[in-house]
C-alpha positions as CSV (number, residue, x, y, z in Angstrom):
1,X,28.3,66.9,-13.2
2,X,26.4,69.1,-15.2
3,X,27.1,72.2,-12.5
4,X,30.8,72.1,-12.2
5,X,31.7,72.0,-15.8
6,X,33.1,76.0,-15.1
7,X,35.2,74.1,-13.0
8,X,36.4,71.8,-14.8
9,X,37.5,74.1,-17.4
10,X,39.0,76.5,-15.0
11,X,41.2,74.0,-13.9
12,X,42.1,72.9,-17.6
13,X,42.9,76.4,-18.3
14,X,45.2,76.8,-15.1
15,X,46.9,73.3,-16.7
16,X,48.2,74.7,-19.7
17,X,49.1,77.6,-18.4
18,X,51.1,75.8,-15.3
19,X,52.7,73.3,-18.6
20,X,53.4,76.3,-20.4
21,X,54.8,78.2,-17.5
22,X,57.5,74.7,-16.7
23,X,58.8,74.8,-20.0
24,X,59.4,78.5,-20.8
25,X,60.6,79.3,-17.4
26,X,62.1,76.0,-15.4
27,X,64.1,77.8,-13.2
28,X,62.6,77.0,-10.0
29,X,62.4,73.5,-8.1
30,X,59.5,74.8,-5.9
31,X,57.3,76.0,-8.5
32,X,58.1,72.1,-10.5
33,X,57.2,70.9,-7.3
34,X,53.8,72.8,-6.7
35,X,53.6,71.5,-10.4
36,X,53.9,67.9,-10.1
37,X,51.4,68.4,-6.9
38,X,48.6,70.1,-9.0
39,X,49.0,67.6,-12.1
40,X,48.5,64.9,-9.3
41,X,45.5,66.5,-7.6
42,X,44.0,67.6,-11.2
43,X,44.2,63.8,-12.5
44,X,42.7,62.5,-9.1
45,X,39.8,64.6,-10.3
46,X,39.5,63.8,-13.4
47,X,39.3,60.1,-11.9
48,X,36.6,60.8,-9.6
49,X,34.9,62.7,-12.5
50,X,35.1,59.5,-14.9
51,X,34.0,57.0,-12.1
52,X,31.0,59.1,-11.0
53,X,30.2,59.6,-14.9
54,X,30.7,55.5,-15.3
55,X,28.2,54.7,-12.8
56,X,25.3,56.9,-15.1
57,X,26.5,56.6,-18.0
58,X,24.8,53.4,-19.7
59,X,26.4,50.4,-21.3
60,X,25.9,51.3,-24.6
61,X,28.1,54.5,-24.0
62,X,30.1,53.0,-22.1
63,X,31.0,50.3,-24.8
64,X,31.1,52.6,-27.4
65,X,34.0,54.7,-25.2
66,X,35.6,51.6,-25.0
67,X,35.7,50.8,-28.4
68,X,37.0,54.5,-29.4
69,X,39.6,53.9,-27.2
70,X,40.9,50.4,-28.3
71,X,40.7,51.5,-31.7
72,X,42.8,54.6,-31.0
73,X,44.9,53.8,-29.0
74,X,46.0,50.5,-31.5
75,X,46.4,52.6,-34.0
76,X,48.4,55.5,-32.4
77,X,50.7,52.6,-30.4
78,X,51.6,51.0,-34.0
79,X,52.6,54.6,-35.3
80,X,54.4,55.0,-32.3
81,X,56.2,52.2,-32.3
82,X,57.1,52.3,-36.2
83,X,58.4,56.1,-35.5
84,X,60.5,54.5,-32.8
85,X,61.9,51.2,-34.7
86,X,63.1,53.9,-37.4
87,X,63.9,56.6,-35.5
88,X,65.6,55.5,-31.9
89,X,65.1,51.5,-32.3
90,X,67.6,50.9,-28.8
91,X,64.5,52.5,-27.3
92,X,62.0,49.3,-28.5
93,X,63.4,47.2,-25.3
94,X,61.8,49.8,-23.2
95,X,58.5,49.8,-23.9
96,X,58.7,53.6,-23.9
97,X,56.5,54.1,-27.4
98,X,53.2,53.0,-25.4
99,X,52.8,55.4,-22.9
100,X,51.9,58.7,-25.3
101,X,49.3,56.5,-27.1
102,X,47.7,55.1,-23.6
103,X,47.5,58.8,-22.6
104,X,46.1,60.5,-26.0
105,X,43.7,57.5,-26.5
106,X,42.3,58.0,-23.1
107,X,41.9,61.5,-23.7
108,X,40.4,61.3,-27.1
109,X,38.2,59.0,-25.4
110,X,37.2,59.9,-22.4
111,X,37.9,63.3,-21.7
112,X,35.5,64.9,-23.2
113,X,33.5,63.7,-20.4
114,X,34.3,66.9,-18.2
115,X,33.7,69.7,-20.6
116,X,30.4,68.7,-21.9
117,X,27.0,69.5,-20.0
118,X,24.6,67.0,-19.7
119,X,21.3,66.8,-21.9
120,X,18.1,66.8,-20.0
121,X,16.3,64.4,-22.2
């Protein structure tokens, strides 16, 4: 892991620029397309990247991820979900205010993972 991080932050930096690029100029299908196939591809990685981290990475980290995450992502899911039962409350059937907090707790979590070289201890 520790010699792909360029990599990994080349593709991050091609990520916001693609996300910038779809909402500032979303005139084409093809390039939303191309799009959707790169965000597909890009979290695939980031998969593989996790899983071969998860299988090094001891329990204690790993617990301690795990915790971060629970924590976070309880606590962004009841703001969520408060925001939503004042704001749009016919959207509380949906289930639609859990899906932002599942993907910023994993990211607060986890995806720090891929930017950060490995100590040689």
């Amino acid at each position: 892991m520790k010699k792909i991080v360029w990599l990994n932050r080349l593709l991050f930096v091609l990520f916001v620029i693609a996300t910038a690029l779809v909402f500032v100029a979303n005139t084409s299908n093809m390039f939303l397309y191309g799009y959707l196939l790169f965000l597909f591809l890009y979290v695939f990685y980031l998969l593989l990247l996790f899983f071969f981290y998860w299988k090094k990475a001891g329990k204690a980290e790993i617990r301690t991820r795990a915790i971060i995450f629970i924590k976070w992502f309880m606590i962004l899911t009841l703001v969520s979900f408060l925001l939503n039962l004042f704001i749009r409350p016919d959207y509380l059937e949906t289930m639609q205010f859990i899906w932002t907090p599942l993907g910023c707790s994993l990211g607060i979590a986890f995806l720090d993972i891929a930017f950060i070289k490995e100590n040689k201890s």
